[in-house]
One Martini backbone bead per residue (centre of mass of N, CA, C, O) as a GRO file, in nm:
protein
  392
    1UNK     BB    1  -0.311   3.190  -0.307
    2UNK     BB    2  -0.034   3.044  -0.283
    3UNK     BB    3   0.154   2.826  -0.366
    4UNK     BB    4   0.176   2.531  -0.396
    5UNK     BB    5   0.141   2.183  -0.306
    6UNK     BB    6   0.388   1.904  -0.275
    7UNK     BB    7   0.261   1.590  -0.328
    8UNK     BB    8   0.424   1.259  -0.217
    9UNK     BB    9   0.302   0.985  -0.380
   10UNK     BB   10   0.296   0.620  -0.194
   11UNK     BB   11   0.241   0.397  -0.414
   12UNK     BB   12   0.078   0.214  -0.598
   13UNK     BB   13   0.022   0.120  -0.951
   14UNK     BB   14  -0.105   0.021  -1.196
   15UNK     BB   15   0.040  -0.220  -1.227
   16UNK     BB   16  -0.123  -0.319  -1.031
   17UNK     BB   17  -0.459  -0.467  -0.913
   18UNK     BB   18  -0.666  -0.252  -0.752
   19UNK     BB   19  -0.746  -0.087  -0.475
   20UNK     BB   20  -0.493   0.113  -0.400
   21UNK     BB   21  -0.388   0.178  -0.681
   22UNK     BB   22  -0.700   0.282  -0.785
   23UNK     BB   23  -0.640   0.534  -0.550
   24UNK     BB   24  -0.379   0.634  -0.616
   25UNK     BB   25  -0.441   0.744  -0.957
   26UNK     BB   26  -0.709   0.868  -0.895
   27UNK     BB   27  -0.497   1.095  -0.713
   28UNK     BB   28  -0.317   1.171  -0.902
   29UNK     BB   29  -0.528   1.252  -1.181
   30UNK     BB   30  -0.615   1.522  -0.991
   31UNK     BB   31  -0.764   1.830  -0.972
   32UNK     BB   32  -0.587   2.054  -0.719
   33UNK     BB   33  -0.609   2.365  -0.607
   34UNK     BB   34  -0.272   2.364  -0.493
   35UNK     BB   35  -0.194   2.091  -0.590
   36UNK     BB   36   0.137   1.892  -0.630
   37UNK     BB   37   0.190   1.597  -0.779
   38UNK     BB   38   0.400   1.304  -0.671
   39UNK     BB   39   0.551   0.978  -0.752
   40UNK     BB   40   0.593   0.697  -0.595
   41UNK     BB   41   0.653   0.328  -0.688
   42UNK     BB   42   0.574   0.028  -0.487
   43UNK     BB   43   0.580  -0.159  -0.670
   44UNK     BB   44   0.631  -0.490  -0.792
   45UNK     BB   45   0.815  -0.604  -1.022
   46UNK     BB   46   0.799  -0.858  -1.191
   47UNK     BB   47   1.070  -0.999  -1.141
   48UNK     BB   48   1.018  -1.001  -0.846
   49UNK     BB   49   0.681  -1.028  -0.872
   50UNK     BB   50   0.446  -1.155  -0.973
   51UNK     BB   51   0.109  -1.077  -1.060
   52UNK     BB   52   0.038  -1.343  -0.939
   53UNK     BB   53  -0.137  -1.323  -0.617
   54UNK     BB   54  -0.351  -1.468  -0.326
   55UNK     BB   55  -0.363  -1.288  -0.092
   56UNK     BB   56  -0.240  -1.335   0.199
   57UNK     BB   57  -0.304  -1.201   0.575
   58UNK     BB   58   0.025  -1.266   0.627
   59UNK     BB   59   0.374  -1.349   0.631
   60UNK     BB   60   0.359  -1.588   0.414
   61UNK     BB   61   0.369  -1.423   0.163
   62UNK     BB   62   0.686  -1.401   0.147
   63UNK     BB   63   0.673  -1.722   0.035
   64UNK     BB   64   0.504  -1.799  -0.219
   65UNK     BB   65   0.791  -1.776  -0.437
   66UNK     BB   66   0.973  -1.873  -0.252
   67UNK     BB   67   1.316  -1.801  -0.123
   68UNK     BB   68   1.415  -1.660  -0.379
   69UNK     BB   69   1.163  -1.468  -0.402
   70UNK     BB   70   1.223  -1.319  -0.106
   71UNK     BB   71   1.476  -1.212  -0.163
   72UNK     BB   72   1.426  -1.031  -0.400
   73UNK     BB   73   1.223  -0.880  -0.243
   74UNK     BB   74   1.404  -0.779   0.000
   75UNK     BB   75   1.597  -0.633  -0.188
   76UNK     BB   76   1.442  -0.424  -0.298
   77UNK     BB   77   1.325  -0.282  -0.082
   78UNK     BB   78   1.586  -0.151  -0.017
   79UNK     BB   79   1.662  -0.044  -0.217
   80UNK     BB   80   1.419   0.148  -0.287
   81UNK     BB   81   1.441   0.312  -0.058
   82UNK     BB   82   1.704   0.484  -0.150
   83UNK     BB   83   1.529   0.625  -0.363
   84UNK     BB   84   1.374   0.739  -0.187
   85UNK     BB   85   1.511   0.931  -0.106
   86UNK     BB   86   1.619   1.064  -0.377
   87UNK     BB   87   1.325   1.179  -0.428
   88UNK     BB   88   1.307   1.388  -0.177
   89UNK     BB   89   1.530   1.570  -0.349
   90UNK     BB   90   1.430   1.602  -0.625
   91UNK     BB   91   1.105   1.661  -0.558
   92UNK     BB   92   1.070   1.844  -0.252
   93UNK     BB   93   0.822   1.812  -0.055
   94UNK     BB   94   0.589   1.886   0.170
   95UNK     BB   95   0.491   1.628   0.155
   96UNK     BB   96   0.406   1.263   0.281
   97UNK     BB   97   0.175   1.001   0.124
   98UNK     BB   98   0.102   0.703   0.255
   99UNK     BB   99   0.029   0.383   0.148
  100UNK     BB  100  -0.163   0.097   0.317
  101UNK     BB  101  -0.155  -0.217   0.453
  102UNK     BB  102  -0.084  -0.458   0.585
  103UNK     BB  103   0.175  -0.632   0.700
  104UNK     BB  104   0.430  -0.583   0.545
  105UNK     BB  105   0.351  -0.354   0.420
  106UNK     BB  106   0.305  -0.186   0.694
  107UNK     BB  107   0.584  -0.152   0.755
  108UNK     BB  108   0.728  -0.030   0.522
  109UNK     BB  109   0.552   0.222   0.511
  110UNK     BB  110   0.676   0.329   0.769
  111UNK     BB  111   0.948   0.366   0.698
  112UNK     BB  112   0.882   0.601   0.493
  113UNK     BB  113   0.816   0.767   0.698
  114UNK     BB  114   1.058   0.815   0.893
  115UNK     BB  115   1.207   0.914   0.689
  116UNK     BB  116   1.064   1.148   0.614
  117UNK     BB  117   1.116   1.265   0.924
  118UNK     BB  118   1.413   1.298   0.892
  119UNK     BB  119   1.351   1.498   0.656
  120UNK     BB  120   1.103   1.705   0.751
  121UNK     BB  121   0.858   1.639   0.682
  122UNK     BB  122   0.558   1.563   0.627
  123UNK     BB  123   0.289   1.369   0.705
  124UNK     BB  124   0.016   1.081   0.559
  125UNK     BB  125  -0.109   0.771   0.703
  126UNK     BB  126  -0.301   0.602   0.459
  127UNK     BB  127  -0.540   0.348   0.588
  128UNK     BB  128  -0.637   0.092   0.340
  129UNK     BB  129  -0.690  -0.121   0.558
  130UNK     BB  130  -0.744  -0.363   0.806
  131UNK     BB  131  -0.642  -0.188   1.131
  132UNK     BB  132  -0.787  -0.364   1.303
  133UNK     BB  133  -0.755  -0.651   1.220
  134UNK     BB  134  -0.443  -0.655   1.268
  135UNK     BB  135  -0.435  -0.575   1.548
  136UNK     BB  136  -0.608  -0.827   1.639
  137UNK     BB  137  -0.390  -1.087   1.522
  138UNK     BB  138  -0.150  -0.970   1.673
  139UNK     BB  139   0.080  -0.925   1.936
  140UNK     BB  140   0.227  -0.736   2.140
  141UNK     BB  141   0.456  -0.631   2.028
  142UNK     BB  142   0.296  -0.548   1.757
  143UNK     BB  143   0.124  -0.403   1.872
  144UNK     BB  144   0.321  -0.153   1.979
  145UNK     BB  145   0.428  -0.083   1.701
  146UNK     BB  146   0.132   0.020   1.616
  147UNK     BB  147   0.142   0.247   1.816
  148UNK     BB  148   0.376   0.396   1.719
  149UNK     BB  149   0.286   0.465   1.432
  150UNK     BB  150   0.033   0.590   1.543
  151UNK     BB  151   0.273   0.850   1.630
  152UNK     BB  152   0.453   0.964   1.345
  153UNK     BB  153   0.259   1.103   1.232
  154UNK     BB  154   0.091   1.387   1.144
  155UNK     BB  155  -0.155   1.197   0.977
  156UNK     BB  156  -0.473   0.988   0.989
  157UNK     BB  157  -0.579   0.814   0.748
  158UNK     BB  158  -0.908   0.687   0.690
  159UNK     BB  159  -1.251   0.536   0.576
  160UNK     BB  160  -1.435   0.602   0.865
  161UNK     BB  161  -1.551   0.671   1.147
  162UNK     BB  162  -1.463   0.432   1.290
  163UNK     BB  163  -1.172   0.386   1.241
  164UNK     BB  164  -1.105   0.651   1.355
  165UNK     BB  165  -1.255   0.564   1.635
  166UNK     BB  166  -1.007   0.348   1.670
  167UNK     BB  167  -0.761   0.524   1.624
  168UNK     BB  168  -0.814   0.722   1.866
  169UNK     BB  169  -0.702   0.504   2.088
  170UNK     BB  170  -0.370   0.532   1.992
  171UNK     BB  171  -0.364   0.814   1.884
  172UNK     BB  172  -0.234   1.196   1.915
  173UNK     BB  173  -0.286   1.241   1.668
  174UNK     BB  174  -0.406   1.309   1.375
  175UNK     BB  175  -0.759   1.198   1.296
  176UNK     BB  176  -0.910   1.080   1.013
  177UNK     BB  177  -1.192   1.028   0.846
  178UNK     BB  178  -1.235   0.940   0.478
  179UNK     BB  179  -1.433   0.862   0.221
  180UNK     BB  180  -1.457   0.688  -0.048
  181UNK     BB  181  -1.454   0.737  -0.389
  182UNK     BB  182  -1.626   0.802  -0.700
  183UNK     BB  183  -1.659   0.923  -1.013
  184UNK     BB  184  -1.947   1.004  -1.182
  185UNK     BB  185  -1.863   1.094  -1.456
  186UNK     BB  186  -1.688   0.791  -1.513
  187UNK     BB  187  -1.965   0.614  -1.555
  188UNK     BB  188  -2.043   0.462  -1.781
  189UNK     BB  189  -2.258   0.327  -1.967
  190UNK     BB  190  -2.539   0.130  -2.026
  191UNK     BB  191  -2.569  -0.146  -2.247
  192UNK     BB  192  -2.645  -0.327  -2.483
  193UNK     BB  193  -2.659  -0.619  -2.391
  194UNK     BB  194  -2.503  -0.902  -2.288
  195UNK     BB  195  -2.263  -0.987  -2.178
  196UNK     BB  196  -2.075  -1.289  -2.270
  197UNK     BB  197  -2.033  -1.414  -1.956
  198UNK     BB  198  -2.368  -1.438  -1.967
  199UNK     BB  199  -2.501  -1.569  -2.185
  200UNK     BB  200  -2.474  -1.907  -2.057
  201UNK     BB  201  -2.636  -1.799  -1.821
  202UNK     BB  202  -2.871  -1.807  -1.529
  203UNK     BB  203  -3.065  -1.660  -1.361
  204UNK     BB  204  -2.960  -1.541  -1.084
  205UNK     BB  205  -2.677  -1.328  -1.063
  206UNK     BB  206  -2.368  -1.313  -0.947
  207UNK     BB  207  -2.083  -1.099  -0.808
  208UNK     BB  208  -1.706  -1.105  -0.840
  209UNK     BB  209  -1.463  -0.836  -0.777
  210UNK     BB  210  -1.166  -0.993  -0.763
  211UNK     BB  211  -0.885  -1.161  -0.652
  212UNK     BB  212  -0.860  -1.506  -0.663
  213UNK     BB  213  -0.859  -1.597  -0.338
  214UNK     BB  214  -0.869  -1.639   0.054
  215UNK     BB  215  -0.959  -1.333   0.137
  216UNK     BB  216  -1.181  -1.304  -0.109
  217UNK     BB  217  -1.383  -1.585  -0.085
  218UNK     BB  218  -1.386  -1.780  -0.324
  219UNK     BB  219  -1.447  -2.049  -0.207
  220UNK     BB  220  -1.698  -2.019  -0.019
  221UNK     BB  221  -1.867  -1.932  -0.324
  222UNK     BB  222  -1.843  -2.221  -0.418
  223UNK     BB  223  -1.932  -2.402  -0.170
  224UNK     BB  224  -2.237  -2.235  -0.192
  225UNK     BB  225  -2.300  -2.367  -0.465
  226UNK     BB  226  -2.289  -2.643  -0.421
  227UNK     BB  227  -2.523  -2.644  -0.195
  228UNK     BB  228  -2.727  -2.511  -0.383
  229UNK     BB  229  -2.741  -2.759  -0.593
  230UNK     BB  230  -2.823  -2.958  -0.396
  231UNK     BB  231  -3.104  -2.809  -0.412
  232UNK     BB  232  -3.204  -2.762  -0.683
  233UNK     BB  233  -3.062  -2.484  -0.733
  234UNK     BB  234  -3.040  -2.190  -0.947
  235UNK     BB  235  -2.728  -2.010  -0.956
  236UNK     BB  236  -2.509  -1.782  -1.067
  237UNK     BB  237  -2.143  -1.686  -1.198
  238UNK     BB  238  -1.908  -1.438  -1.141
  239UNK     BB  239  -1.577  -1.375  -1.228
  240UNK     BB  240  -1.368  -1.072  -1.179
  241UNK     BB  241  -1.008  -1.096  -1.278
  242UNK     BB  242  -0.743  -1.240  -1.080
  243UNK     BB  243  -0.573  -1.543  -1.084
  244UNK     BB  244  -0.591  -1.896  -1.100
  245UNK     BB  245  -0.812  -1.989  -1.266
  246UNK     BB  246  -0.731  -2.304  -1.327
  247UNK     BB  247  -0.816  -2.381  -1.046
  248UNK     BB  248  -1.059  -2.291  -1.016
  249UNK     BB  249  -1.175  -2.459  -1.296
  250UNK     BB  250  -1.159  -2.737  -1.159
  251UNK     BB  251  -1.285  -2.712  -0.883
  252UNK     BB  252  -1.559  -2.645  -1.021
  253UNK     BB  253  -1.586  -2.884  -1.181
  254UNK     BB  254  -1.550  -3.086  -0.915
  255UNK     BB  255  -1.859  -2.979  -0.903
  256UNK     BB  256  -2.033  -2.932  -1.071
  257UNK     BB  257  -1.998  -2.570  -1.203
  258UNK     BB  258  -1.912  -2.512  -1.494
  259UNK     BB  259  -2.221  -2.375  -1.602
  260UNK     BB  260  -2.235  -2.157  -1.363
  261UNK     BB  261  -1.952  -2.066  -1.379
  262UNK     BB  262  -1.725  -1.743  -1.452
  263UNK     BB  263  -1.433  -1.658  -1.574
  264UNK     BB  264  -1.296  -1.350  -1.718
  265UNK     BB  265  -1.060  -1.222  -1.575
  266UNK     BB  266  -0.923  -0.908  -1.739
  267UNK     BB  267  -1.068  -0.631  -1.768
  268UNK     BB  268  -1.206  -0.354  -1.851
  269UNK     BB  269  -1.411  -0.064  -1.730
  270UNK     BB  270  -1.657  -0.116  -1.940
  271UNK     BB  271  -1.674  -0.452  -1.846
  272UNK     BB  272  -1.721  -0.395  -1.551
  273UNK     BB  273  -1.963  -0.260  -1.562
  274UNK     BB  274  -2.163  -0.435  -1.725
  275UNK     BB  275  -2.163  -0.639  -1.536
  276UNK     BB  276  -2.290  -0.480  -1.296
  277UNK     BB  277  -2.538  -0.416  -1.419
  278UNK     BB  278  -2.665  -0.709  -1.465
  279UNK     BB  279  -2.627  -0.816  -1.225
  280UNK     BB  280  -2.811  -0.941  -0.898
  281UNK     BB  281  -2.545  -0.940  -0.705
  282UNK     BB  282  -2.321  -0.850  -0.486
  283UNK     BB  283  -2.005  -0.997  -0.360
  284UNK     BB  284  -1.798  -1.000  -0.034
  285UNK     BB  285  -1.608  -1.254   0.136
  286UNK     BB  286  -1.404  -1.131   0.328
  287UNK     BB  287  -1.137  -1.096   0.592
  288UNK     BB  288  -0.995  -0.820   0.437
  289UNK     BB  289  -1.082  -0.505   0.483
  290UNK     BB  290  -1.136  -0.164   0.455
  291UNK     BB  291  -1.252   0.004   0.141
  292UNK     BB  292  -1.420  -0.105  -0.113
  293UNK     BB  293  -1.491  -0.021  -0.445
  294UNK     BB  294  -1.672  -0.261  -0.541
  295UNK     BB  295  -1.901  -0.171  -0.358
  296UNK     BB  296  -1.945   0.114  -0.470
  297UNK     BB  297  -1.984   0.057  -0.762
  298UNK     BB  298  -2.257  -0.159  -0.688
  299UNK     BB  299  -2.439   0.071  -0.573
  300UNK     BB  300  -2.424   0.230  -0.840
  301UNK     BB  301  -2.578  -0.028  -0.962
  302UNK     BB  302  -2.826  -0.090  -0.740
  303UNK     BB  303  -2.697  -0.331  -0.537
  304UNK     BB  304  -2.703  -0.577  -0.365
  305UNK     BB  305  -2.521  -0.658  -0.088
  306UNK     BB  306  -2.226  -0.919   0.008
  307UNK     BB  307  -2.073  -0.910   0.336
  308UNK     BB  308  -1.854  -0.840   0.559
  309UNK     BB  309  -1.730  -0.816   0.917
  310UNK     BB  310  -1.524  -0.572   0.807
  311UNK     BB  311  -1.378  -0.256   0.865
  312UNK     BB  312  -1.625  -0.050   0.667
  313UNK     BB  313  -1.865  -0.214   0.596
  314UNK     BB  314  -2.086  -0.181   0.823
  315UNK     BB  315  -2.071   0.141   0.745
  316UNK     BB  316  -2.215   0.076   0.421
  317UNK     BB  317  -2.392  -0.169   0.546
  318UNK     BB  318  -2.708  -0.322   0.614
  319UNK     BB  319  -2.896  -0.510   0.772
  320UNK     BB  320  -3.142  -0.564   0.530
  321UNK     BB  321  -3.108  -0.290   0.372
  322UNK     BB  322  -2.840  -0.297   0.159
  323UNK     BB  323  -2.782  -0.571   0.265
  324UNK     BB  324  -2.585  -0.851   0.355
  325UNK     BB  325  -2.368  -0.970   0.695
  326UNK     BB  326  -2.135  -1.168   0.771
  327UNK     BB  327  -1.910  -1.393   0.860
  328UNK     BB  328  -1.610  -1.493   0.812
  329UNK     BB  329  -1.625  -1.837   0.665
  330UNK     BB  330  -1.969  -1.839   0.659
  331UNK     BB  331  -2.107  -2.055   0.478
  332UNK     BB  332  -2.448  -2.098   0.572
  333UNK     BB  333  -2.452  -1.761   0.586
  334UNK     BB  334  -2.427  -1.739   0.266
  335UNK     BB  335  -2.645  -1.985   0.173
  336UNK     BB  336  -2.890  -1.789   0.248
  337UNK     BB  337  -2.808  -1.493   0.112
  338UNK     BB  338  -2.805  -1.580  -0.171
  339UNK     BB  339  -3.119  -1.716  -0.115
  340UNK     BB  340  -3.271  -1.466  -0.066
  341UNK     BB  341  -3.197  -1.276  -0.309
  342UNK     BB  342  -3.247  -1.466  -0.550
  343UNK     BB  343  -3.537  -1.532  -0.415
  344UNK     BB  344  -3.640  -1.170  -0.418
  345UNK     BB  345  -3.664  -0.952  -0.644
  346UNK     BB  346  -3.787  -0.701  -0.458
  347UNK     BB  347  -3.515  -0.708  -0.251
  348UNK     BB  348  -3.347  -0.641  -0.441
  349UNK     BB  349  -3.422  -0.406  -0.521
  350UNK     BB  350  -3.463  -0.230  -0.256
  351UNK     BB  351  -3.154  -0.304  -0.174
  352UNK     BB  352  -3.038  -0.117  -0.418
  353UNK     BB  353  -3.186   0.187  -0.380
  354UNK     BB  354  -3.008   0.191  -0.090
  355UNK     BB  355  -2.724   0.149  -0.248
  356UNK     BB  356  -2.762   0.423  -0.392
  357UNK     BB  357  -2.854   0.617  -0.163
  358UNK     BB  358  -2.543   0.590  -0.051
  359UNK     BB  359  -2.367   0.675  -0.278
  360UNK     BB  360  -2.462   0.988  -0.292
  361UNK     BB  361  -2.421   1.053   0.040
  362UNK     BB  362  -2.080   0.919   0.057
  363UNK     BB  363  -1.913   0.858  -0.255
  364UNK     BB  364  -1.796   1.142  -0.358
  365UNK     BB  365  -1.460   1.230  -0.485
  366UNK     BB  366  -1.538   1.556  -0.437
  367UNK     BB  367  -1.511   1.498  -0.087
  368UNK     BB  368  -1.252   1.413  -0.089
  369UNK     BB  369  -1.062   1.613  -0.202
  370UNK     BB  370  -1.166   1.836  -0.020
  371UNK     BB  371  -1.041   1.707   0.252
  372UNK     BB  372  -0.734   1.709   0.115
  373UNK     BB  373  -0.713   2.002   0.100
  374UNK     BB  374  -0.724   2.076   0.380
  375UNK     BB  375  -0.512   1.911   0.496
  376UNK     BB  376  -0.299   2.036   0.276
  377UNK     BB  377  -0.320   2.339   0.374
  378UNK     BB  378  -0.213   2.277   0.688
  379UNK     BB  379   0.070   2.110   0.631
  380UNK     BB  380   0.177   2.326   0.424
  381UNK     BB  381   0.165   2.610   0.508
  382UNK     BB  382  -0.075   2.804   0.384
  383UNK     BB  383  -0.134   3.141   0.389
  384UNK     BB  384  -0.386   3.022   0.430
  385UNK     BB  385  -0.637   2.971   0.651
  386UNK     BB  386  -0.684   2.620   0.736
  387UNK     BB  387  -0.947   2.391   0.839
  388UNK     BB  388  -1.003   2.076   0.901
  389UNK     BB  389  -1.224   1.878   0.727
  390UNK     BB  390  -1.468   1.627   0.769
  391UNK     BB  391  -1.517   1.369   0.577
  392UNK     BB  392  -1.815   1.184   0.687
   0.00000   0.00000   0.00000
């Protein structure tokens, strides 16, 4: 091989946390043979956005912490890019890959693309939000910007192989589907005993991690609680995550469902895997993912997964076979899904055992790496020839 190729990732990190920061940290944190990472940091520190939001899927988030905060919010923004563009001259990369998730986010993220394409960079658009529902949900205007973006970019990652045809329905450019991953190495091991917010919780339990949001269908799972404890069954429920806990267990209590519901705020990596191990099935009905890491970490951890038919979770999740599938905000359906794991522990354990064997044979994070790797090999001129290889 001959030098390096630098490339600069642009998108957030830890925190905040998610998605999206959690996939930019750990490829920036990997170690690819002839390839130098930098980084550039997208996240809005506390001063311009406070560390909780609501994460709503629309343009009204940017108004979220009223006027005067959304004017902090574009004003930073804007310095922002010329930042991005100094950082250009600065670190000189041969690559610029930007990670984008929906509604403003991916605006913003276009830019960035833009800028770079007019200094002459290589670009790499890499997104990692619901964009076959995005585009789904704007007017034509909208639509017609989204189809122009999708032919900016010298290359567009996705996040499994029906995104990818559905994006090259719309880009001319190269699309490639490559599954997200997580490190086997880096999963800690199950310790004895149970969580302490396990404690004092009756089997079997439900898990929910991530920000309790209206995105991530915090309400309908309370919601679906409060309807099965009226039929007098028994079932309990983790959330883990960040975001307004106060609110939620206001709610939860004026449901009667204090003793039932546990929230535990934000917590370490070792005890959100002890969550995911003790737990009796993993739950995410959100409006809008592209492809969640915590369903891949609950695979992980042999669990049936219910969540919604939204992104690449239908490519993911099986119905019947490694998890239930419902639409998002169908209540009925997710109280069905709910009971039906429940009062089944054979077919949880079943439906566990096919969620570990999805995880073994597509979510190793060293064929993310090995796919980024020949991208990067072909975009970046690397004097070996190198053909794309799709990992998918």
């Amino acid at each position: 091989m001959s030098k390096s190729i630098k490339v600069l990732l642009v998108g957030p990190v830890p925190p905040p946390y998610g998605g999206i920061p959690a996939y930019v940290k750990s490829l920036y944190d990997a170690k690819l043979k002839n390839i130098e990472y930098v980084h550039f940091d997208t996240a809005n520190p506390s001063r311009v956005e406070p560390s909780y939001r609501e994460g709503k899927r629309n343009y009204s988030s940017i108004f979220e912490f009223g006027v005067f905060g959304s004017i902090k919010k574009i004003l930073y923004i804007l310095i922002n890019f010329v930042s991005f563009t100094l950082a250009l001259f600065v670190n000189r990369p041969v690559i610029v890959q930007v990670f984008t998730s929906s509604y403003w986010g991916y605006w913003r993220s276009w830019v960035y693309i833009l800028i770079a394409k007019f200094f002459r960079r290589k670009t790499i658009f890499h997104l990692l939000g619901a964009i076959d529902l995005f585009y789904e949900e704007v007017g034509n205007f909208q639509k017609n910007l989204l189809r122009q973006s999708l032919n900016s970019a010298d290359c567009y990652l996705l996040q499994s192989p029906g995104l990818e045809t559905w994006a090259k329905k719309y880009s001319r450019k190269e699309v490639i589907g490559i599954w997200n991953g997580i490190d086997f190495s880096q999963i800690p091991p199950k310790l004895e005993g149970l969580p302490e917010s396990f404690a004092s919780l009756k089997f079997p339990i439900g898990l929910t991690i991530g920000n309790l949001s209206i995105n991530k269908g915090s309400m309908e799972i309370i919601e679906a609680l409060s309807i099965i404890k009226s039929k007098n069954i028994q079932i309990s429920w983790v959330f883990v995550g960040r975001g307004d806990v106060q609110k939620y267990k206001k709610i939860v209590a004026q449901k009667g469902l204090s003793q039932d519901i546990c929230f535990t705020g934000e917590v370490n990596e070792l005890e959100k895997w002890q969550q995911l191990y003790h737990a009796s099935f993993y739950c995410l009905p959100s409006y809008g993912e592209g492809q969640p890491i915590s369903i891949i970490e609950a695979m992980a951890c042999k669990l049936p997964i219910i969540s919604t038919k939204v992104g690449s979770i239908p490519e993911m999740i099986t119905d019947n076979i490694n998890g239930k599938l419902i639409s998002p905000g169908d209540t009925e359906a997710l109280v069905d899904a709910i009971l039906i794991l429940a009062q089944n522990p054979k077919l949880r354990d079943g439906m566990g055992k096919a969620s570990y064997k999805v995880f073994l044979e597509t979510h190793d994070i060293m064929d993310l790496y090995s796919g980024l790797s020949e991208i990067y090999y072909q975009l970046g001129g690397n004097s070996v020839e190198r053909k794309i290889t799709k990992q998918v």
